[in-house]
NULOVO-11285 format. One record per residue (C-alpha): residue number from 1; residue in one letter; y, x negated, z negated. Coordinates in nm, 2 decimals, always signed. Layout:
N
(NUM, "A", (Y, X, Z)),
...
This chain:
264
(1, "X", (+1.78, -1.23, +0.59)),
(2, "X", (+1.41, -1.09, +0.58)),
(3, "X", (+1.08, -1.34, +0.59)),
(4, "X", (+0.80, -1.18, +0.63)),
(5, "X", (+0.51, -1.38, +0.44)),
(6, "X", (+0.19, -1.34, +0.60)),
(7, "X", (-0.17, -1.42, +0.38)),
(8, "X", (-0.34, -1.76, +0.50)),
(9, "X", (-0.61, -1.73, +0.72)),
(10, "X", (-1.01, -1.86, +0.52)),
(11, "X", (-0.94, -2.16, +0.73)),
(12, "X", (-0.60, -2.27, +0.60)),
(13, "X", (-0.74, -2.20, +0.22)),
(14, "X", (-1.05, -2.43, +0.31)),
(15, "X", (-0.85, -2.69, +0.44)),
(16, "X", (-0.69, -2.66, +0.08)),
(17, "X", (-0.96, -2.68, -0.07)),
(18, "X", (-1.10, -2.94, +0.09)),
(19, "X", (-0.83, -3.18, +0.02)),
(20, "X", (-0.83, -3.04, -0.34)),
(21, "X", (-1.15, -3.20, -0.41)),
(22, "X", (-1.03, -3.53, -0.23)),
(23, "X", (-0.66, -3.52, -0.45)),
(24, "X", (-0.69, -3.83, -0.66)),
(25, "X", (-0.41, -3.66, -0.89)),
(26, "X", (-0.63, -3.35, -0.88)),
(27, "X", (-1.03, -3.24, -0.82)),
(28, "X", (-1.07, -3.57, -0.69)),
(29, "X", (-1.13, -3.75, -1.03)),
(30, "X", (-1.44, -3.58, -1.03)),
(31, "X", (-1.78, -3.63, -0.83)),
(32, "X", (-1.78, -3.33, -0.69)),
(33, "X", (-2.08, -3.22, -0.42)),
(34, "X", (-2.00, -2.87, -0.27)),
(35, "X", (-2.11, -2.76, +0.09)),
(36, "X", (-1.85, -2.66, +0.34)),
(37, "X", (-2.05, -2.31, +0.32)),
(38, "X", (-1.99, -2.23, -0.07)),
(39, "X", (-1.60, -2.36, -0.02)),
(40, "X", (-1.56, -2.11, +0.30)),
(41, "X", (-1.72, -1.82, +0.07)),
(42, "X", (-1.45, -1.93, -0.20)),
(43, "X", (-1.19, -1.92, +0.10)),
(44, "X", (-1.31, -1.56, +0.25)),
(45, "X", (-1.30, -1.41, -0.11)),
(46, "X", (-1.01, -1.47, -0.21)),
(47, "X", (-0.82, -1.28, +0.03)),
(48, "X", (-0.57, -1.50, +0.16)),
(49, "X", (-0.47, -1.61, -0.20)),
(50, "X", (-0.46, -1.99, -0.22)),
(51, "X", (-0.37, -1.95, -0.61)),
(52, "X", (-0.72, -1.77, -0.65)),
(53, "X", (-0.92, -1.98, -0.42)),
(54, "X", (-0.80, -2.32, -0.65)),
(55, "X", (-0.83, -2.13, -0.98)),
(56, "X", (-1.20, -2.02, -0.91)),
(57, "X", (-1.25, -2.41, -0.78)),
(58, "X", (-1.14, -2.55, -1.08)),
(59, "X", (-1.33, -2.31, -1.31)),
(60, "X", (-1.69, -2.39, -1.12)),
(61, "X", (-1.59, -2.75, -1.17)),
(62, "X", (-1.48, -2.74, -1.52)),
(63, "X", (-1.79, -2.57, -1.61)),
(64, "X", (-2.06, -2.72, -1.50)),
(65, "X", (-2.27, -2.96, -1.66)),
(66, "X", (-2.26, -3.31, -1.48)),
(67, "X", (-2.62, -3.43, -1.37)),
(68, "X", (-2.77, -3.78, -1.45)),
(69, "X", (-2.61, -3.91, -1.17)),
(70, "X", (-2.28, -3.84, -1.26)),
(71, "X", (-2.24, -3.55, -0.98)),
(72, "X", (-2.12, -3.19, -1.04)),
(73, "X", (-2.29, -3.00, -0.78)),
(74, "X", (-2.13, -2.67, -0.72)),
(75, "X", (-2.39, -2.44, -0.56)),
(76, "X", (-2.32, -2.11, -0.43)),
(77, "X", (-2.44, -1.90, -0.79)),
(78, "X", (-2.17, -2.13, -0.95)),
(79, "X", (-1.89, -2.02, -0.73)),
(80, "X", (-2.00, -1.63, -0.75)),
(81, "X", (-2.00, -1.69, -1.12)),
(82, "X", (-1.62, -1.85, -1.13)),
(83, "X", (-1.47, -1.62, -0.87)),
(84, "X", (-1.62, -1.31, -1.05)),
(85, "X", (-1.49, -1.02, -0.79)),
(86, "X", (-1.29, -1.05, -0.48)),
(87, "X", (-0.93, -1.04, -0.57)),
(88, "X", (-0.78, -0.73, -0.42)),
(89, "X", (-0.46, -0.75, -0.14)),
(90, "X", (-0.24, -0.59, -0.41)),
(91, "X", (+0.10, -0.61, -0.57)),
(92, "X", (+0.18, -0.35, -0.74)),
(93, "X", (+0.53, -0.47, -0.82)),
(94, "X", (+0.62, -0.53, -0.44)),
(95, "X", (+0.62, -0.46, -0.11)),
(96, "X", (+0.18, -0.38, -0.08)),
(97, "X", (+0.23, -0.12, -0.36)),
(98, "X", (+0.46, +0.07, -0.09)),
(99, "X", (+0.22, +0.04, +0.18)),
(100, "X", (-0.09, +0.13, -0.02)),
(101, "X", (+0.06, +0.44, -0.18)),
(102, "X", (+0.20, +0.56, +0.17)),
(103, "X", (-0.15, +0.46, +0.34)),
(104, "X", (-0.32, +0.67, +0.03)),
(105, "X", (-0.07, +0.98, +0.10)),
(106, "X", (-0.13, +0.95, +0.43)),
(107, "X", (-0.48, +0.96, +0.41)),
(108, "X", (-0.51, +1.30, +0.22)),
(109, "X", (-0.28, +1.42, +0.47)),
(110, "X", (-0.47, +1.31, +0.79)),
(111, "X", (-0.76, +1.45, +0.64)),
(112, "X", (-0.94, +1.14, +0.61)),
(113, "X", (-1.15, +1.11, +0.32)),
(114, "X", (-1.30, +0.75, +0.35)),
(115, "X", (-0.93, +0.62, +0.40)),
(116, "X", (-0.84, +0.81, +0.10)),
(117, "X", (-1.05, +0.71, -0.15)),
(118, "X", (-1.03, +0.33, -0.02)),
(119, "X", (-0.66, +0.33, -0.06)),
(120, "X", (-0.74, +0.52, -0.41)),
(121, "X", (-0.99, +0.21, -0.48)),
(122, "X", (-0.78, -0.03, -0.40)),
(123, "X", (-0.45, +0.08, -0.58)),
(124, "X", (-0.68, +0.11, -0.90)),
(125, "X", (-0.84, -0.21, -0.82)),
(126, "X", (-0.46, -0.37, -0.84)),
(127, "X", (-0.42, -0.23, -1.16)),
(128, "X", (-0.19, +0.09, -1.05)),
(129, "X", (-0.11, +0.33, -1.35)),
(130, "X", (-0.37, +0.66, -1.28)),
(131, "X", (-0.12, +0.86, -1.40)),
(132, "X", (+0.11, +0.76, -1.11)),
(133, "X", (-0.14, +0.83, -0.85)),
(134, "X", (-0.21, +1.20, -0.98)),
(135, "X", (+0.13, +1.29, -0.92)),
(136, "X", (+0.13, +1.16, -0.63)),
(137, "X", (-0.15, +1.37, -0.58)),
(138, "X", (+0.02, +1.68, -0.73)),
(139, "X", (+0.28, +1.62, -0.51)),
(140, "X", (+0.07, +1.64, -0.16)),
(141, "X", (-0.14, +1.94, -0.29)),
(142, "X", (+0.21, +2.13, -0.28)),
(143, "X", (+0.35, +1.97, +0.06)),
(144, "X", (+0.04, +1.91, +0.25)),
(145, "X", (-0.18, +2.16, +0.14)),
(146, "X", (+0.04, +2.42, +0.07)),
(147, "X", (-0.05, +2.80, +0.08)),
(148, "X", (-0.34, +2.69, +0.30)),
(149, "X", (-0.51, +2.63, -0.04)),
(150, "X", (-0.34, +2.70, -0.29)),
(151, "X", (-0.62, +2.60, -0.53)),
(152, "X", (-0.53, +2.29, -0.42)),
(153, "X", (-0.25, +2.25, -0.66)),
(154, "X", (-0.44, +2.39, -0.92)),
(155, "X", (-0.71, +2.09, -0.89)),
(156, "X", (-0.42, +1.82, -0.86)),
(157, "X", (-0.24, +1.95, -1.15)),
(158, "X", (-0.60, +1.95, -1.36)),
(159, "X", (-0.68, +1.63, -1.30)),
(160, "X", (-0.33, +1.48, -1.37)),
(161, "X", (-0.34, +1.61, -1.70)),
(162, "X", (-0.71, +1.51, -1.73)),
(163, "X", (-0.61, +1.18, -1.66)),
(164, "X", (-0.37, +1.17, -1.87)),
(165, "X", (-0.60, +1.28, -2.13)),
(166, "X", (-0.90, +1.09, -2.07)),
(167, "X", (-0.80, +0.71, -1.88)),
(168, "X", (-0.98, +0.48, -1.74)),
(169, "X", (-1.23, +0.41, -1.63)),
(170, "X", (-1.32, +0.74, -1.65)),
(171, "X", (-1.03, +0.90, -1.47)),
(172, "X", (-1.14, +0.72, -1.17)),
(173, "X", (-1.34, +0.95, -1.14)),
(174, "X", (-1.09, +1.25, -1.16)),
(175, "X", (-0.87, +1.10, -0.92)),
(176, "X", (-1.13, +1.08, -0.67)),
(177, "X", (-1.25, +1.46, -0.69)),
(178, "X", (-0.89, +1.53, -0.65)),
(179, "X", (-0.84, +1.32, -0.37)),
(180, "X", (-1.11, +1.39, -0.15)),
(181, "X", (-1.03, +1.76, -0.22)),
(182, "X", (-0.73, +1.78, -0.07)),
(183, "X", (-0.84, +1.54, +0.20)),
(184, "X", (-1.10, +1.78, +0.30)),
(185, "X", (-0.85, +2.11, +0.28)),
(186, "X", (-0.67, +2.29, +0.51)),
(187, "X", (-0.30, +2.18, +0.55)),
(188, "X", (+0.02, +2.35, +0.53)),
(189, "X", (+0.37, +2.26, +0.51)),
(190, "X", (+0.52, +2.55, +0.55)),
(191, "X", (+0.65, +2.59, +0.22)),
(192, "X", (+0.79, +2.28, +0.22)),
(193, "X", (+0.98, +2.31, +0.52)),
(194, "X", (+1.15, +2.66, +0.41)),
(195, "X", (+1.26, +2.48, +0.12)),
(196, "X", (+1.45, +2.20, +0.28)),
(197, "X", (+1.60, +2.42, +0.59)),
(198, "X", (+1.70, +2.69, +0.26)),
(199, "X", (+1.87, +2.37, +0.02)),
(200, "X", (+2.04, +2.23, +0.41)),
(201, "X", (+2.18, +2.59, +0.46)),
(202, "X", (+2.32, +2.60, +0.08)),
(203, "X", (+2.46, +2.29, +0.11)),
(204, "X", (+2.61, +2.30, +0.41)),
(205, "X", (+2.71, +2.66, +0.51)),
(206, "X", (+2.94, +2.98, +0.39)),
(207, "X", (+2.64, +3.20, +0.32)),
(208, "X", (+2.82, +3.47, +0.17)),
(209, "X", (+2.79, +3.70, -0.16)),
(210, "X", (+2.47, +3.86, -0.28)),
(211, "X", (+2.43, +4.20, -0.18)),
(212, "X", (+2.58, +4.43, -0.45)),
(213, "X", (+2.26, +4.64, -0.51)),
(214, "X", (+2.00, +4.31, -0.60)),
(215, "X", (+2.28, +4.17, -0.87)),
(216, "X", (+2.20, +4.18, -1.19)),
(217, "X", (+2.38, +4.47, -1.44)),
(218, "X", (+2.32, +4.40, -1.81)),
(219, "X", (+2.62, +4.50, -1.93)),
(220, "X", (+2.72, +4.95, -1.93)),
(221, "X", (+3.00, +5.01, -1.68)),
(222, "X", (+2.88, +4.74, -1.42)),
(223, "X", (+2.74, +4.99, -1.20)),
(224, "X", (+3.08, +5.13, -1.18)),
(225, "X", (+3.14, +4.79, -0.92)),
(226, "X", (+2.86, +4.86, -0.74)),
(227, "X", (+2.60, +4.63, -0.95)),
(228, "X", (+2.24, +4.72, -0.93)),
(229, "X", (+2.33, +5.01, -0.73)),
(230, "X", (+2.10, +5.15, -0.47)),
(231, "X", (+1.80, +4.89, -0.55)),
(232, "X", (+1.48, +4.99, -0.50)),
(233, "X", (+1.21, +4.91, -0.64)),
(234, "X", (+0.95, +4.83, -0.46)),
(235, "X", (+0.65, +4.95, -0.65)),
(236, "X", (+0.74, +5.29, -0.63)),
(237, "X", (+0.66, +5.24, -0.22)),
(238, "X", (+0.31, +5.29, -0.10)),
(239, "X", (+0.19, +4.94, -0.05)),
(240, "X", (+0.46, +4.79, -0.34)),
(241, "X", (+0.70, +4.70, -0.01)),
(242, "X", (+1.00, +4.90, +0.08)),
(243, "X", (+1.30, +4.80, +0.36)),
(244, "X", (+1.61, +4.64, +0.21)),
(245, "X", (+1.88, +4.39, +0.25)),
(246, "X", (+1.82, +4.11, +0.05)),
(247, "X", (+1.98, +3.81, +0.19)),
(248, "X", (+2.39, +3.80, +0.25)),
(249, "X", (+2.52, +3.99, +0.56)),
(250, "X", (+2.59, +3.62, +0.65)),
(251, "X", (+2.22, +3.50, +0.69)),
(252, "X", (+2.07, +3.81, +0.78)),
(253, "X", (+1.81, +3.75, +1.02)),
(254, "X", (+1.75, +3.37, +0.89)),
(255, "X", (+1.40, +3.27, +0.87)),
(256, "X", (+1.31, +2.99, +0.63)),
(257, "X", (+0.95, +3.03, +0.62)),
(258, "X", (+0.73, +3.02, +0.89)),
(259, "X", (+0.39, +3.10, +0.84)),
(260, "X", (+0.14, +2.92, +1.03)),
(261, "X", (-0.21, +2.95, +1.13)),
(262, "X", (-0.36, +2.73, +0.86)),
(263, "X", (-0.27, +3.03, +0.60)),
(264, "X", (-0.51, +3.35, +0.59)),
């Protein structure tokens, strides 16, 4: 069976929070003043996390210094101060590390560079290994981008090793010039679809034998079988192209890559 957990909304977290103050076995042994205001910005930043809404509570009531009439007043500085930063909607051990990535990948992909480097923000903000999303990155630059750019690959692979080399924070930095590169680039997947239709053809056809005269003859006498014979070479043509068979008589006439518009 498959639950689907969904974050609580600020209201369910205030309500929490509310009766956390009130819990005799809890908050409540303290005289705590708070306005319903300061506990709904406590609510709202913790991003449906009732775990970091309590823990930044606690910490603002621990503390502070009581006043001379025996009252912690929590004020809305105190709160800022004990929450620190908003807690980002991030796992990157479960299911959100899936959907972020994909939403990152997708990004580049749509040509969206705001999307991109959000997703990019936010995986780094969950504490996602840098490393991991430049190869990710590497990995679009070749199927998305393609021969539309092919600098494109160049840049990715750069700043995975840069990243590598350097970390964070700095690499943040890296990662986002890469990103927003290939967000911004012309796309192509035509390389990557001549790939797959060539590897489904391998594995799932009789393709034939290599024609005689593009096999390789190291070996004296192997001409004598026809190896190597008739090959041309194509920089002897005007232009370095001549005519000749290179797939199998079985796939002649086969076309695995398709160039499309996005390539000059």
């Amino acid at each position: 069976m498959v639950f689907k957990l969904n974050p609580l909304t600020v209201e369910n977290i205030f309500t929490i929070l509310k009766n956390a103050i009130k819990n005799p076995e809890g908050l409540g042994i303290y005289n705590i003043k708070i306005e319903d205001d300061t506990l709904k910005k406590i609510a709202e930043i913790s991003n449906g996390d009732v775990r970091t809404a309590l823990n930044s509570l606690e910490v603002a009531v621990l503390t502070t210094t009581v006043d001379s009439n025996g009252i912690i007043n929590i004020t809305d500085e105190i709160a800022a101060n004990s929450i620190g930063r908003k807690k980002a909607i991030f796992d990157k051990s479960g299911d959100s590390h899936y959907d972020n990535i994909s939403a990152f990948i997708k990004s580049m992909r749509g040509s969206d560079p705001d999307a991109t480097v959000f997703y990019l923000a936010r995986a780094l903000e969950g504490g996602e290994d840098p490393v991991f999303l430049a190869r990710r990155i590497v990995i679009a630059a070749a199927e998305d981008v393609g021969l539309a750019n092919p600098m494109a690959l160049v840049v990715a692979n750069s700043a995975m090793q840069a990243v590598a080399s350097v970390g964070m924070p700095e690499a943040r930095i890296i990662l986002s010039e890469a990103a927003v590169y290939l967000a911004t680039s012309k796309k192509s997947n035509a390389t990557y679809l001549a790939i797959d239709r060539a590897l489904e053809d391998v594995r799932t056809k009789d393709t034939g034998l290599i024609p005689m005269h593009i096999r390789n003859a190291p070996a004296s006498g192997m001409a004598d079988f026809g190896y190597g014979v008739g090959y041309k070479y194509p920089h002897d043509y005007p232009n370095h192209i001549v005519e000749q068979q290179y797939l199998p008589d079985k796939m002649l006439g086969t076309k695995y890559y398709i160039k499309d518009e996005t390539i000059d």
